[in-house]
N, C-alpha and C positions, 0 to 999 in steps of 0.2 A: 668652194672649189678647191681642187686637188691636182697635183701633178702627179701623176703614176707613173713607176717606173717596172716595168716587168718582164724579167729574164735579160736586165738590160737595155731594154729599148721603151721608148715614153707611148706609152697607151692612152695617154688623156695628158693634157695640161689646161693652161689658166687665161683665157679668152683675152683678160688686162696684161696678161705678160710680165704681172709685178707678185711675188710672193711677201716680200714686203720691202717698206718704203719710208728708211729715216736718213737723215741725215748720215753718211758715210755708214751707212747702214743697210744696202740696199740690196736685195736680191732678183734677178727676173729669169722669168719660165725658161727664156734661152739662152741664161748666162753662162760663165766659165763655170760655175760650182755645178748645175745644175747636169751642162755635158760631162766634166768630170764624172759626176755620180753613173750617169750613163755607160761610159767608155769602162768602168771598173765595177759598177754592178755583177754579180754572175749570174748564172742563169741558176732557176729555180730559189729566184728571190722574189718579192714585191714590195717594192719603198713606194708608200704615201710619203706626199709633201705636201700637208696642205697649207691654203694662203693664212697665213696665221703670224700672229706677232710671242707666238709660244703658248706655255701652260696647256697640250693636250692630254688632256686626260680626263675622267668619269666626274666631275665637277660633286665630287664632296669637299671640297674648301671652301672657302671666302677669299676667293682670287679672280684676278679678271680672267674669261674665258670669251674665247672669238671662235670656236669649232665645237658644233654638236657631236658630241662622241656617237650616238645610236646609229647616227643615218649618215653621219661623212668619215667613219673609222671602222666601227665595229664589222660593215659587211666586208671591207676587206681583208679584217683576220679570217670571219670563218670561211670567206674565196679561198686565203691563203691556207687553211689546215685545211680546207678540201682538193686539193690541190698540191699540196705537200709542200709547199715554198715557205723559205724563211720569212716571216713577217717584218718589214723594218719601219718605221716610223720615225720619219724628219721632220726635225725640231731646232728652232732659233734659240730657247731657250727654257726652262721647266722650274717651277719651284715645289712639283712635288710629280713623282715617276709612280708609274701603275707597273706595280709588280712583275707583272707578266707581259710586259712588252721589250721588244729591242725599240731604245731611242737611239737617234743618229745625230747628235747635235752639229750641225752646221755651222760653220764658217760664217760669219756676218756681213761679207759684203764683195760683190762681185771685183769691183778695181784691188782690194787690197789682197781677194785670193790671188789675182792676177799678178797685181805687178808689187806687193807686200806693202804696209801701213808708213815703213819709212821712205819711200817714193814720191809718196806726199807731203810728209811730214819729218823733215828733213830738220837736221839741230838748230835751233834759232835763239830765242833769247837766253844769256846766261842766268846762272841762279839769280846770284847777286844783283842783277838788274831786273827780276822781279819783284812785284810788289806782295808786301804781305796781307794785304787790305783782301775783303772775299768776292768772288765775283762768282754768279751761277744765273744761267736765264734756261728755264725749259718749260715743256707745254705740261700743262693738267693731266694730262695723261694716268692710266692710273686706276685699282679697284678702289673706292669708298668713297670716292667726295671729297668732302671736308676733310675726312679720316685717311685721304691718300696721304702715302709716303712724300710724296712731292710738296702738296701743302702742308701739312705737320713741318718737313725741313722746312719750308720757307719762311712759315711764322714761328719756328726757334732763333734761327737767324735774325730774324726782323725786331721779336722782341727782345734780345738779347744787345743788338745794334739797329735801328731802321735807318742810319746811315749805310749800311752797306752794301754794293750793289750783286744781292740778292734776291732773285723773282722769278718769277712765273710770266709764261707772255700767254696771250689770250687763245693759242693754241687748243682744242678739245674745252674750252670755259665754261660752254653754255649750259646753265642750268642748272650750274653746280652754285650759288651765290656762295664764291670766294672773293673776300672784302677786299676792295679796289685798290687798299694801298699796297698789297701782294704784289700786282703788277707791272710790268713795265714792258716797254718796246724789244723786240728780239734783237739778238748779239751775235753780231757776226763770230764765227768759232776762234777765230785769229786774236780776237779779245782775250781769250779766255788763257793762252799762252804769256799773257804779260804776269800771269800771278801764282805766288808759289806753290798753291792749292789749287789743284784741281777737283771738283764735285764730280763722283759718278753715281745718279740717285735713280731706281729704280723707275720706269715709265708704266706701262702698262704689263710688261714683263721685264727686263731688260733696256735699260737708254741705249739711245744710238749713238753715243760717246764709248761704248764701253769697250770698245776698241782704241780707238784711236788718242784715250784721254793716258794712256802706257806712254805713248808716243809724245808726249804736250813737251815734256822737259820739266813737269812741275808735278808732285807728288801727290801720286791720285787720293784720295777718302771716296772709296766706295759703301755706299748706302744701301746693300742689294742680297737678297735669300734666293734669289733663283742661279741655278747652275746653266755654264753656257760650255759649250767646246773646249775653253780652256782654263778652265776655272781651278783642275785640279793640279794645272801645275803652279799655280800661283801660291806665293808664302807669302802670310799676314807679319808687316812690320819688316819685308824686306823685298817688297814688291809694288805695296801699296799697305794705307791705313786703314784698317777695319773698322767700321761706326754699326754699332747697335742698331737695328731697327726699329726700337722705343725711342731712338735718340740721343739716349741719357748721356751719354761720351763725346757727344758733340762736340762741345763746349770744351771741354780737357782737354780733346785730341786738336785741337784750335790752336789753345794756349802754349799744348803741346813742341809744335811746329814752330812756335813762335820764339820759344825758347828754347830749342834745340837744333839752330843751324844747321850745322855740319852734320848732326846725323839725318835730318832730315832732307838736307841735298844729295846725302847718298841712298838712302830709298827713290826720290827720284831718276836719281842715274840708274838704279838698278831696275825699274820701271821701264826707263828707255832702250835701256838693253834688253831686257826681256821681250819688247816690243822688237826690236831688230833681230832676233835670235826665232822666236815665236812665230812672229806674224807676218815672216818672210814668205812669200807663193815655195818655197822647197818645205819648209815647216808643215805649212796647212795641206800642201798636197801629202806630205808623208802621216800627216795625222790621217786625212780618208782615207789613206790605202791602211792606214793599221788599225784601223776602226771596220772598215770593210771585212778584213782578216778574222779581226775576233768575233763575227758575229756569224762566219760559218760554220 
Protein backbone atom coordinates (compact mmCIF):
# COMPACT_ATOMS: atom_id res chain seq x y z
CA UNK A 1 0.00 0.00 0.00
CA UNK A 2 0.74 3.52 -0.97
CA UNK A 3 -0.05 7.01 -0.13
CA UNK A 4 -0.54 9.21 -3.24
CA UNK A 5 -0.13 12.57 -3.30
CA UNK A 6 -1.39 14.45 -6.54
CA UNK A 7 -1.29 17.95 -7.60
CA UNK A 8 -1.15 18.20 -3.93
CA UNK A 9 -4.06 16.61 -2.62
CA UNK A 10 -4.00 12.58 -1.23
CA UNK A 11 -5.65 10.29 -3.89
CA UNK A 12 -5.16 7.22 -2.00
CA UNK A 13 -3.63 6.48 1.48
CA UNK A 14 -2.96 3.48 3.81
CA UNK A 15 -6.18 1.77 5.45
CA UNK A 16 -3.33 0.90 8.99
CA UNK A 17 -2.62 4.80 9.14
CA UNK A 18 1.17 3.59 9.76
CA UNK A 19 3.75 4.14 6.88
CA UNK A 20 6.16 3.02 9.30
CA UNK A 21 6.59 1.94 12.93
CA UNK A 22 10.07 2.07 15.18
CA UNK A 23 10.91 3.18 18.02
CA UNK A 24 10.98 7.28 17.78
CA UNK A 25 10.90 6.38 14.41
CA UNK A 26 7.36 6.59 13.50
CA UNK A 27 5.47 7.95 10.50
CA UNK A 28 1.42 7.75 9.94
CA UNK A 29 -0.81 8.40 6.85
CA UNK A 30 -2.16 11.65 8.80
CA UNK A 31 0.73 12.87 10.34
CA UNK A 32 2.61 16.31 10.25
CA UNK A 33 5.22 15.22 7.68
CA UNK A 34 2.66 13.66 5.51
CA UNK A 35 0.15 17.06 5.56
CA UNK A 36 3.21 19.01 5.15
CA UNK A 37 4.13 17.09 1.98
CA UNK A 38 0.39 17.93 1.04
CA UNK A 39 0.23 21.68 1.83
CA UNK A 40 3.75 22.28 -0.42
CA UNK A 41 3.44 19.71 -3.01
CA UNK A 42 2.45 21.66 -6.55
CA UNK A 43 0.46 20.76 -8.80
CA UNK A 44 1.50 18.73 -11.66
CA UNK A 45 3.37 16.55 -9.44
CA UNK A 46 2.83 12.81 -8.19
CA UNK A 47 4.55 11.62 -4.74
CA UNK A 48 4.15 7.88 -4.05
CA UNK A 49 4.88 6.95 -0.41
CA UNK A 50 4.59 3.77 -0.11
CA UNK A 51 4.49 1.79 3.46
CA UNK A 52 7.91 0.77 3.33
CA UNK A 53 10.96 0.70 5.81
CA UNK A 54 13.11 1.96 2.62
CA UNK A 55 15.43 0.46 -0.16
CA UNK A 56 12.72 1.19 -3.23
CA UNK A 57 13.95 0.19 -6.05
CA UNK A 58 14.31 -2.74 -9.14
CA UNK A 59 15.78 -5.33 -6.56
CA UNK A 60 19.12 -6.07 -8.26
CA UNK A 61 21.11 -6.17 -4.89
CA UNK A 62 21.25 -8.49 -1.98
CA UNK A 63 19.19 -5.99 0.25
CA UNK A 64 16.09 -6.32 2.20
CA UNK A 65 13.31 -5.22 0.07
CA UNK A 66 9.41 -4.72 1.41
CA UNK A 67 7.79 -3.05 -2.08
CA UNK A 68 7.34 -4.83 -5.52
CA UNK A 69 8.69 -2.24 -7.89
CA UNK A 70 6.52 -3.68 -11.16
CA UNK A 71 3.08 -3.44 -9.59
CA UNK A 72 3.31 -0.88 -6.54
CA UNK A 73 5.85 1.94 -8.36
CA UNK A 74 6.32 1.45 -11.84
CA UNK A 75 2.52 2.10 -13.05
CA UNK A 76 2.74 5.36 -11.42
CA UNK A 77 5.71 6.70 -13.46
CA UNK A 78 4.23 5.79 -16.76
CA UNK A 79 0.65 7.67 -15.11
CA UNK A 80 2.99 10.35 -14.40
CA UNK A 81 4.99 10.70 -18.07
CA UNK A 82 1.46 10.28 -19.37
CA UNK A 83 0.24 12.86 -17.74
CA UNK A 84 3.21 15.09 -17.79
CA UNK A 85 3.71 15.46 -13.84
CA UNK A 86 7.01 15.33 -11.95
CA UNK A 87 7.38 11.82 -10.61
CA UNK A 88 8.63 11.94 -6.85
CA UNK A 89 9.11 9.05 -4.79
CA UNK A 90 9.20 8.95 -0.71
CA UNK A 91 11.54 7.19 0.93
CA UNK A 92 12.73 6.66 4.70
CA UNK A 93 15.84 5.51 3.54
CA UNK A 94 17.91 3.97 0.28
CA UNK A 95 21.16 2.02 0.11
CA UNK A 96 21.17 2.05 -3.49
CA UNK A 97 18.98 5.07 -6.01
CA UNK A 98 17.67 4.05 -9.51
CA UNK A 99 18.98 6.45 -11.69
CA UNK A 100 16.09 7.86 -13.13
CA UNK A 101 14.01 8.55 -10.31
CA UNK A 102 13.45 11.67 -7.98
CA UNK A 103 13.71 10.26 -4.38
CA UNK A 104 12.34 12.46 -1.49
CA UNK A 105 13.98 11.19 1.66
CA UNK A 106 11.76 11.89 4.54
CA UNK A 107 12.15 13.01 7.86
CA UNK A 108 11.88 9.92 10.30
CA UNK A 109 9.40 10.70 12.69
CA UNK A 110 6.19 12.43 13.16
CA UNK A 111 6.76 14.07 17.08
CA UNK A 112 10.42 15.13 16.12
CA UNK A 113 9.29 16.89 12.75
CA UNK A 114 6.86 18.57 15.06
CA UNK A 115 8.20 19.56 17.96
CA UNK A 116 12.31 18.61 17.04
CA UNK A 117 14.50 15.63 18.73
CA UNK A 118 15.85 17.96 21.61
CA UNK A 119 12.20 18.26 23.06
CA UNK A 120 12.55 15.02 24.14
CA UNK A 121 15.73 14.55 24.63
CA UNK A 122 16.89 17.23 26.44
CA UNK A 123 20.93 17.22 28.09
CA UNK A 124 21.13 14.64 30.68
CA UNK A 125 23.89 12.72 31.93
CA UNK A 126 27.48 14.42 31.80
CA UNK A 127 30.43 12.71 29.80
CA UNK A 128 32.28 12.09 32.76
CA UNK A 129 29.55 10.16 34.41
CA UNK A 130 29.19 7.95 31.70
CA UNK A 131 30.30 4.59 31.48
CA UNK A 132 32.80 3.18 29.21
CA UNK A 133 31.66 -0.44 29.29
CA UNK A 134 29.35 -1.17 25.79
CA UNK A 135 25.79 -1.35 25.89
CA UNK A 136 23.45 -2.23 22.56
CA UNK A 137 20.12 -4.21 22.53
CA UNK A 138 18.17 -4.24 18.98
CA UNK A 139 15.86 -6.69 17.11
CA UNK A 140 17.05 -9.20 14.09
CA UNK A 141 16.06 -7.15 11.87
CA UNK A 142 17.93 -7.19 8.77
CA UNK A 143 18.92 -8.82 5.06
CA UNK A 144 20.79 -12.29 5.48
CA UNK A 145 20.36 -14.16 8.71
CA UNK A 146 23.11 -15.20 10.30
CA UNK A 147 24.98 -12.82 7.77
CA UNK A 148 22.92 -9.65 8.99
CA UNK A 149 24.66 -6.66 9.93
CA UNK A 150 23.13 -6.82 13.39
CA UNK A 151 24.28 -10.36 14.08
CA UNK A 152 27.75 -10.29 12.76
CA UNK A 153 28.12 -6.82 15.37
CA UNK A 154 26.73 -8.80 18.07
CA UNK A 155 29.01 -11.73 17.90
CA UNK A 156 32.15 -9.37 17.28
CA UNK A 157 31.28 -7.84 20.45
CA UNK A 158 30.50 -10.98 22.21
CA UNK A 159 33.57 -12.88 21.18
CA UNK A 160 35.84 -10.13 21.69
CA UNK A 161 34.14 -9.53 25.55
CA UNK A 162 30.73 -11.79 26.24
CA UNK A 163 30.80 -9.70 29.36
CA UNK A 164 29.31 -7.01 27.76
CA UNK A 165 26.06 -5.95 27.51
CA UNK A 166 25.69 -6.30 23.96
CA UNK A 167 22.52 -8.33 22.20
CA UNK A 168 20.00 -8.87 20.15
CA UNK A 169 16.33 -9.15 21.84
CA UNK A 170 14.00 -11.71 20.14
CA UNK A 171 12.44 -9.07 18.02
CA UNK A 172 12.00 -10.48 14.14
CA UNK A 173 14.12 -13.94 15.62
CA UNK A 174 12.18 -16.49 14.21
CA UNK A 175 13.77 -18.84 12.10
CA UNK A 176 16.70 -17.40 11.85
CA UNK A 177 18.68 -20.13 14.49
CA UNK A 178 20.89 -17.14 16.15
CA UNK A 179 22.64 -18.95 19.17
CA UNK A 180 20.84 -18.00 22.35
CA UNK A 181 23.77 -16.53 24.03
CA UNK A 182 23.25 -13.38 21.56
CA UNK A 183 20.27 -12.61 23.42
CA UNK A 184 18.80 -10.87 25.96
CA UNK A 185 15.73 -9.02 27.39
CA UNK A 186 14.86 -5.49 25.68
CA UNK A 187 16.51 -2.01 27.12
CA UNK A 188 14.52 0.62 27.83
CA UNK A 189 16.36 3.60 25.54
CA UNK A 190 17.23 5.74 28.80
CA UNK A 191 19.73 2.82 29.34
CA UNK A 192 21.54 3.48 26.56
CA UNK A 193 22.33 7.26 27.64
CA UNK A 194 24.45 6.04 30.71
CA UNK A 195 27.25 5.09 28.26
CA UNK A 196 29.95 6.97 26.20
CA UNK A 197 29.18 4.90 22.93
CA UNK A 198 26.32 5.02 21.50
CA UNK A 199 25.68 2.02 18.62
CA UNK A 200 23.77 2.95 15.46
CA UNK A 201 23.64 -0.43 13.47
CA UNK A 202 21.68 -0.91 10.52
CA UNK A 203 18.00 -2.68 10.88
CA UNK A 204 16.42 -3.65 7.93
CA UNK A 205 17.24 -0.36 6.36
CA UNK A 206 18.02 2.08 8.70
CA UNK A 207 17.47 1.70 12.85
CA UNK A 208 15.11 3.68 14.54
CA UNK A 209 17.81 5.36 16.72
CA UNK A 210 19.31 6.95 13.85
CA UNK A 211 17.94 10.06 14.83
CA UNK A 212 17.69 10.41 18.14
CA UNK A 213 21.03 8.43 18.96
CA UNK A 214 22.78 12.55 17.76
CA UNK A 215 20.89 13.64 20.54
CA UNK A 216 21.99 10.72 23.43
CA UNK A 217 25.05 12.99 24.70
CA UNK A 218 27.23 10.05 24.00
CA UNK A 219 29.20 9.66 20.71
CA UNK A 220 27.46 7.76 18.01
CA UNK A 221 29.55 4.73 15.86
CA UNK A 222 27.38 4.32 13.16
CA UNK A 223 27.34 0.98 11.39
CA UNK A 224 25.09 1.97 8.23
CA UNK A 225 25.63 2.23 3.89
CA UNK A 226 22.10 3.51 3.41
CA UNK A 227 21.47 7.15 2.95
CA UNK A 228 18.63 9.01 4.96
CA UNK A 229 17.46 12.85 4.62
CA UNK A 230 20.33 13.96 6.38
CA UNK A 231 23.11 11.96 5.84
CA UNK A 232 24.94 14.51 3.58
CA UNK A 233 25.35 16.92 6.06
CA UNK A 234 27.01 14.94 8.42
CA UNK A 235 31.08 14.70 8.88
CA UNK A 236 32.83 11.38 9.78
CA UNK A 237 35.02 11.95 13.01
CA UNK A 238 33.40 15.20 13.84
CA UNK A 239 29.82 14.28 14.16
CA UNK A 240 29.94 10.70 14.62
CA UNK A 241 32.47 7.48 14.21
CA UNK A 242 32.37 5.67 11.07
CA UNK A 243 32.72 1.67 11.54
CA UNK A 244 33.28 -0.38 8.35
CA UNK A 245 30.54 -2.65 7.49
CA UNK A 246 32.94 -5.74 7.38
CA UNK A 247 33.54 -4.59 10.83
CA UNK A 248 37.14 -4.85 10.84
CA UNK A 249 37.51 -1.23 12.83
CA UNK A 250 35.41 -2.27 15.39
CA UNK A 251 37.56 -3.02 17.82
CA UNK A 252 40.28 0.08 17.17
CA UNK A 253 37.42 2.60 17.05
CA UNK A 254 36.50 0.99 20.81
CA UNK A 255 39.86 1.24 22.04
CA UNK A 256 39.93 4.34 20.21
CA UNK A 257 37.33 6.13 22.40
CA UNK A 258 38.79 4.70 25.21
CA UNK A 259 41.83 6.40 25.05
CA UNK A 260 41.07 9.42 23.76
CA UNK A 261 38.71 11.43 26.13
CA UNK A 262 38.55 14.66 25.36
CA UNK A 263 38.59 14.37 21.76
CA UNK A 264 35.98 12.01 21.96
CA UNK A 265 33.63 14.19 24.29
CA UNK A 266 33.82 16.76 21.73
CA UNK A 267 32.51 14.69 18.82
CA UNK A 268 29.88 13.97 21.02
CA UNK A 269 29.04 17.58 21.85
CA UNK A 270 29.27 18.24 18.30
CA UNK A 271 26.73 15.35 17.69
CA UNK A 272 24.43 16.99 20.10
CA UNK A 273 24.56 20.18 18.52
CA UNK A 274 24.17 18.96 15.33
CA UNK A 275 21.13 17.24 16.63
CA UNK A 276 19.65 20.74 18.09
CA UNK A 277 20.69 22.80 15.05
CA UNK A 278 19.36 19.89 12.40
CA UNK A 279 16.66 18.31 13.72
CA UNK A 280 14.87 21.11 15.03
CA UNK A 281 10.76 21.30 13.28
CA UNK A 282 12.46 24.98 11.46
CA UNK A 283 15.41 22.59 10.01
CA UNK A 284 13.27 19.68 8.73
CA UNK A 285 10.49 21.88 7.50
CA UNK A 286 13.20 24.09 5.43
CA UNK A 287 14.81 20.93 4.29
CA UNK A 288 11.13 19.86 2.27
CA UNK A 289 10.65 23.00 1.20
CA UNK A 290 14.30 23.03 -0.51
CA UNK A 291 14.07 19.56 -1.52
CA UNK A 292 10.49 20.38 -2.99
CA UNK A 293 12.18 23.37 -4.91
CA UNK A 294 14.83 21.28 -6.55
CA UNK A 295 12.89 18.85 -7.98
CA UNK A 296 10.77 21.29 -10.08
Amino acid sequence: MSIIIEDGNIKQTIPENILWDGKFSKALANGPIINFLQIHLPKHSLMVIPRSDGNINRKHKNQYHDVEWDTQIQPYIDYAKQHDKIFILGTLAQEYEEPDINYFYLPLDDDFFKYGVNHFFPPSINWEARSNQLCWCGGCSGYGGLESIRVKFTEKIYDNDPNTNVRLSTWWSENKNIPEHLFSDRIDHNEFFKYKIFFIVDGNVIASNHMYGFASGSIPFMISKAKCWFTDLLIPFVHYIPIKYDLSDLNEKIEWVNENDELAKKIAENAYEFSRTYFSPEYQKEYMKTRIRQLL
